[in-house]
N, C-alpha and C positions, 0 to 999 in steps of 0.2 A: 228558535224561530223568531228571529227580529222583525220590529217596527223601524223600518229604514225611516232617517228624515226624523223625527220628531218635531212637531211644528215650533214657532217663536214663543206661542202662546203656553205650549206647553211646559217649551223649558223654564220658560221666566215664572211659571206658578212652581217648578219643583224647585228653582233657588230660595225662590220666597219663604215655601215651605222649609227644606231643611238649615233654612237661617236661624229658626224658631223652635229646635230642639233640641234639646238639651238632656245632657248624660243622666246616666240614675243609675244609685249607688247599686252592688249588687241582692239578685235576689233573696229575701231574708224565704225559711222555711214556710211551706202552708204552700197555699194557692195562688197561683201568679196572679199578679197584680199589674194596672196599670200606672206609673208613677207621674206626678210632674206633667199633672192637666194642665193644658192651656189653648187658648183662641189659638185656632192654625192663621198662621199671616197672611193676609191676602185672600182667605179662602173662609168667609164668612157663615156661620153654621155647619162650624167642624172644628173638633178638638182633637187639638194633638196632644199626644203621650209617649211612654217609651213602656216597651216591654221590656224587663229581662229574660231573658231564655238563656241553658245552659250552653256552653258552645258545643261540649258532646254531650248529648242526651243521651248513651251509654254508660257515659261514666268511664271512658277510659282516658279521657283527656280534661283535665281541670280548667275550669274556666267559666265565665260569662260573655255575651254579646247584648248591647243595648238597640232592640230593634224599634226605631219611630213608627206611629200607628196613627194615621187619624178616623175617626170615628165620626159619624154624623151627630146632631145635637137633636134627634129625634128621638129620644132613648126611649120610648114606650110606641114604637112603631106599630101596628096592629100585624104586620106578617113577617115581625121578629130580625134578626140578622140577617145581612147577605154580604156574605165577605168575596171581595173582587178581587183576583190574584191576575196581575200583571204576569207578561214571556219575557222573552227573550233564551238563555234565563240572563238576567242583567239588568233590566229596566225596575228602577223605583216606582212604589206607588204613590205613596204620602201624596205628592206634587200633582195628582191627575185627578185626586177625589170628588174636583169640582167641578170637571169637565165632565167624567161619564155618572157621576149622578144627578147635576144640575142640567148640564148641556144634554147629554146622552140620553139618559135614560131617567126623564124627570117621573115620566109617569111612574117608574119602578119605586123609586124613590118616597113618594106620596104614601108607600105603603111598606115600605124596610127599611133599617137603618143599615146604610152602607158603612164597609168597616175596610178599610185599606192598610197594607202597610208596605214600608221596605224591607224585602225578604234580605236573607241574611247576605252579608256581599254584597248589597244594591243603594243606591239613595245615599243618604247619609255614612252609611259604612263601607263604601262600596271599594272593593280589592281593588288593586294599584299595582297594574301592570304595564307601565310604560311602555317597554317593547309589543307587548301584543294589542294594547288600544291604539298606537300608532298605525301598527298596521292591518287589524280585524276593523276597526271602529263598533258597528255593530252589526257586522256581517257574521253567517253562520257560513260562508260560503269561501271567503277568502284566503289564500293559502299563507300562513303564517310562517315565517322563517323558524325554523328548527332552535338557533339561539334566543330568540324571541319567547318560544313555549318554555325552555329550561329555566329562564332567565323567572318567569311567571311562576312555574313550580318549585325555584327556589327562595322565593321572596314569600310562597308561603307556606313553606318548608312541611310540617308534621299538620298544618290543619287544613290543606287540601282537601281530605277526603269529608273535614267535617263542611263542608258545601252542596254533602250532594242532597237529591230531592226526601232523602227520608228523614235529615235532619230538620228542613224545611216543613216536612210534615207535620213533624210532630212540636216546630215553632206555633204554626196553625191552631192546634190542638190545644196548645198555653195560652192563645190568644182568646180562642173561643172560653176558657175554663177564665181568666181575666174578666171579660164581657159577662160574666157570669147568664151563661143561658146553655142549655142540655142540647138545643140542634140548633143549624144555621145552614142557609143556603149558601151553598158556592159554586161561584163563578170565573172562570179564567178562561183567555184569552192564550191562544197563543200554546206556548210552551207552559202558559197557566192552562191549559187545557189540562194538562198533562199531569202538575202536581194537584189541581182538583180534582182528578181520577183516582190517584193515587191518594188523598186524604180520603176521599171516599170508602175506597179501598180497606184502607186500612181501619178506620173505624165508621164502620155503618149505621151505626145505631145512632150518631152524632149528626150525620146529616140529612134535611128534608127535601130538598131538593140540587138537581146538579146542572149547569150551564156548562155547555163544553164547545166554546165558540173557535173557531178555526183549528181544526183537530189535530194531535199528534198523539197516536195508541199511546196507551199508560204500559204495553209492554216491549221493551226495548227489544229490537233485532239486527243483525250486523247488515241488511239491506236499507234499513232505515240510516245506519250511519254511513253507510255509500250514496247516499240519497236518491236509488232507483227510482221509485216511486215519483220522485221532483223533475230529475233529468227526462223519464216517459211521459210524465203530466204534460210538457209544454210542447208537444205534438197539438194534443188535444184541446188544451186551450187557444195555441197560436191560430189553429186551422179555426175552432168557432168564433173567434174574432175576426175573423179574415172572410168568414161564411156571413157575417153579420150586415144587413145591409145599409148602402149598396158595397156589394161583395169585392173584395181587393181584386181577386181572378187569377192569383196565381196561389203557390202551394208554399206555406212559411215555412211551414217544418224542414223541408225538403230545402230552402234556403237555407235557414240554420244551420244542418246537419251539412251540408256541401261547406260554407261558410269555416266550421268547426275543424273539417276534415284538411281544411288548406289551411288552419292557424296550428300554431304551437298547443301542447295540453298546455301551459300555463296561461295562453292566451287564449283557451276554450274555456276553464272555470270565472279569465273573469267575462267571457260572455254570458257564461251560466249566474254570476253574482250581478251583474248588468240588470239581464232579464227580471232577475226576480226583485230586485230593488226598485226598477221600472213598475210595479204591477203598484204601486203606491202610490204612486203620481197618476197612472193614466189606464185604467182596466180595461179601457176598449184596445188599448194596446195600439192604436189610429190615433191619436190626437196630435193631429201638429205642433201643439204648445210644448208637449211632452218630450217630442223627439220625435215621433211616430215610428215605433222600433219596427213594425213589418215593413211598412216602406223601405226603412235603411236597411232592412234585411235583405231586402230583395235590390235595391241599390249596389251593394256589395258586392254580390253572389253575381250580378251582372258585371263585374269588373271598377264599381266606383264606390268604394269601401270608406271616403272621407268621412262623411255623414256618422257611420256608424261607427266608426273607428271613435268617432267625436263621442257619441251617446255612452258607449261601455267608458270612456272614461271618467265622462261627468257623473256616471250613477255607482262607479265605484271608487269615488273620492270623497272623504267625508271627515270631519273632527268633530271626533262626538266625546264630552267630557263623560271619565266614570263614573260619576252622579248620577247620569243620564241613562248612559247602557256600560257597567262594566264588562270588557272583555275577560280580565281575569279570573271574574266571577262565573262566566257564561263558560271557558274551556274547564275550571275547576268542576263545575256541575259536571259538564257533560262530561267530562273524561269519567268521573265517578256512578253516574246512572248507564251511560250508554252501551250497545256490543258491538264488538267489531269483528271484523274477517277472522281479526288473532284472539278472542275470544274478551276479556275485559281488563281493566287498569291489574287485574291480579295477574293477569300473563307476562312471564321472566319477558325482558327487552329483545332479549337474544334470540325469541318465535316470533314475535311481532313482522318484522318485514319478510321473510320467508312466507309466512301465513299468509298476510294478505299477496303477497306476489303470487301465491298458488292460488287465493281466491278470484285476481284478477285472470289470471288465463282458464278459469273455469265459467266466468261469465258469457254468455251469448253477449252477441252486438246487440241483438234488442231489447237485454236488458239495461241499455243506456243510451238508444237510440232517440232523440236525435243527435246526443252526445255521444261521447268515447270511453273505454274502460279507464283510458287513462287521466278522464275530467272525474269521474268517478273516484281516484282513490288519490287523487293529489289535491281535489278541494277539501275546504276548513275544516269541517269535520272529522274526517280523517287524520290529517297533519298537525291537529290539534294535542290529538290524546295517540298519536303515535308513538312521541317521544315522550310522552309526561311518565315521570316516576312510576314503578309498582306502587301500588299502593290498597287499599281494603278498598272491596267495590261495594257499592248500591245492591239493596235489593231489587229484581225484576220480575211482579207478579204477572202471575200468568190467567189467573182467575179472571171471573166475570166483575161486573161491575158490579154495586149492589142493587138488591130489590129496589128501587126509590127509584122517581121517576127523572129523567134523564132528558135534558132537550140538548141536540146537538146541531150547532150550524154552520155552516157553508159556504164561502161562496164560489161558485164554477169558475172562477175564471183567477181561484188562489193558484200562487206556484209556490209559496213559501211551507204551506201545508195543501199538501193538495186534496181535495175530496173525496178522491180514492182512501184516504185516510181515516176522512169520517165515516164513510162506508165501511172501512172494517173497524174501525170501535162501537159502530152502532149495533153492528152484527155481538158484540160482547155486552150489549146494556139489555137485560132482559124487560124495563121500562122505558127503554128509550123511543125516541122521537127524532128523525133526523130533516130540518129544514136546511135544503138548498139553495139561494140564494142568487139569481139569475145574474148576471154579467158582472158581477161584485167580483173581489178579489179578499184578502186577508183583512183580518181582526174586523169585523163587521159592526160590531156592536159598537169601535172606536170608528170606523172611517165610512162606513158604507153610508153611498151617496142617497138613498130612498131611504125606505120606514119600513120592508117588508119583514127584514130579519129582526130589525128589533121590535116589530109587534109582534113577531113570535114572542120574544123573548116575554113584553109585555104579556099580553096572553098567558105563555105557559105558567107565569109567578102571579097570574091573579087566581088560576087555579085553585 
């Protein structure tokens, strides 16, 4: 679940940042450590360091990964750690540490010491896939050429699988044992939503509290990687923006869905990667500045389609450097965590397109209404981890979250993650708390235009 766009501001703090790290020799025995302190550049009252972590934390593959961390310089905070795990998966953190603890979320700040890093793959390390960052950028949505994916899976031949979320976990796990402290709060965003579920998860006793801002279940299902849920979200959102006064007066979805039905599937998914790339720029989904995508919708569907034809192209063109959001990084995860029609990266190649062609003619129309079956199984997700190697999968817990208390947030008017999502993870938090977010769209705690969701978040950590 990408942050389309990355602001100026943002890039120029992560160059700054990963100018200013530097390798560290490998892990010696004992207790991970953090190497090779120093002032983060540009980002004053933050030290960077490097973790090592083994690159299998099984042990069946030899090796180390030097992962950059910057830390706040509050190291006796009175409410302890609060590690902030970036989405995508692909986006670095090092480079944003000063924006959502200073800028973001200063009040949190005053009372925890933020701890950020580049997960494994991301920022400074971050996989090098020519072919598929040319044409993914950091869309989850884009349909990648078939050479493109091979080309990515053979550049990183037998350590694929070590990218998925449970090696990331247990990078986490090194970090906090580093930091030398017994619990920490965690917080993700995004597709961080999802590996701080899963750190959870997997060790309970280690964390105090959990942030699960713009949601994606911690338990993988092959409707989540059809992206059901996103393609029926945007009925829902389109239509309450459109209800929003003073009220448009005609019916968007029912534009869309007409719109869709007269384009090609490969010219319906990038209406679908338009859409949701748009929800960054402009949530009321009206703003003239933006494009004002119901307008052009409805502009279209009447016969004069410039307009909009204009918009999907400008919001599905982008150069986004791997430092930034690696694609590589983003299909190696997800092919390794996710489930599909043909069941996971462990399924022979030879079931794969028969499976999902059989999952496709089993689908109803409303389950991808106002799209099509066939925007459903030929977006990036999909096409992604279609053709990537067999390979050893990810775990996919099915368990509740832990006892600990859970704030998860919202906003109505996400298509990236949609609500519907946080509604059923909330339903899995037996401490949970689920704030909604009114006209907001994705990563709330990074973009959202008011102060309501992050006084929750305030609130819930002065607790």
């Amino acid at each position: 679940m990408r942050s389309k766009l990355l602001t100026a501001g943002l890039v120029l703090a992560l160059t700054a940042a990963l100018g200013g790290v530097a390798a560290a020799d490998a892990r010696p025995g004992g207790r991970p450590k953090l190497a090779d302190p120093h002032p983060c550049p540009g980002q004053p009252g933050f030290t960077c360091s490097t973790l090592t972590v083994p690159l299998d934390h099984t042990g069946r593959v030899p090796g180390t990964l030097d992962l950059p961390v910057a830390t706040a310089d509050n190291v006796t905070a009175p409410k302890g750690v609060l590690l902030f795990l970036t989405g995508g998966p692909g986006q670095g953190g090092v480079g944003t540490i000063t924006r959502i603890a200073t800028k973001r979320l200063p009040e949190v700040a005053k009372d925890y010491r933020f701890v950020m890093l580049d997960q494994r793959g991301t920022g400074a390390g971050a996989l090098r896939c020519p072919g598929l960052q040319a044409q993914m950028g950091s869309s989850d949505i884009a349909t990648p050429a078939r050479d493109a994916v091979t080309e990515c899976a053979r550049i990183l031949g037998r350590t694929a699988p070590l990218y998925s979320t449970d090696q990331s976990v247990a990078d986490f796990d090194d970090l906090r044992q580093a930091l030398g402290v017994p619990k920490m709060v965690v917080d993700g965003v995004s597709y961080g939503s999802f590996t701080a579920a899963r750190y959870a998860i997997a060790h309970p006793d280690r964390v105090r509290k959990v942030v699960l801002d713009s949601v994606l279940p911690h338990h993988a299902t092959s409707s989540a990687s059809l992206y059901l849920t996103g393609l029926t979200a945007e009925s829902r959102v389109l239509r309450a923006a459109c209800a929003a006064p003073p009220a448009c007066g005609y019916d968007p979805a029912e534009d869309l869905a007409w719109v869709v039905r007269h384009r090609s599937a490969a010219e319906g998914v990038k209406i679908f990667d338009a859409i949701v790339a748009y929800e960054f720029a402009d949530p009321t989904y009206r703003a003239p500045a933006a494009g004002d995508v119901l307008g052009a919708l409805h502009e279209a569907r009447g016969g004069a389609p410039a307009r909009f034809d204009q918009l999907v192209a400008d919001y599905t063109t982008e150069d986004v450097a791997p430092e930034s959001f690696s694609a590589g990084l983003h299909a190696a995860t997800l092919c390794a965590d996710q489930r599909f029609p043909w069941g996971s990266s462990e399924t022979p190649m030879s079931l794969r397109q028969p499976l999902l062609s059989l999952a496709a003619r089993t689908l109803p129309p409303s389950a991808t209404w106002p799209y099509t079956t066939e925007v459903a199984t030929q977006q990036g997700f999909i096409q992604s981890c279609l053709p990537w190697p067999v390979e050893r999968v990810g775990s996919n817990p099915a368990s509740r979250l832990p006892d600990v208390p859970v704030l998860l947030l919202n906003g109505d008017r996400d298509l990236s993650t949609p609500l519907e999502w946080a509604r059923q993870e909330a339903a899995q938090a037996p401490k949970g708390k689920l704030v909604i977010v009114p006209g907001e769209s994705h990563s709330i705690q990074n973009r959202e235009r008011g102060h309501a969701g992050r006084d929750a978040v305030i609130g819930f950590l002065a607790e």
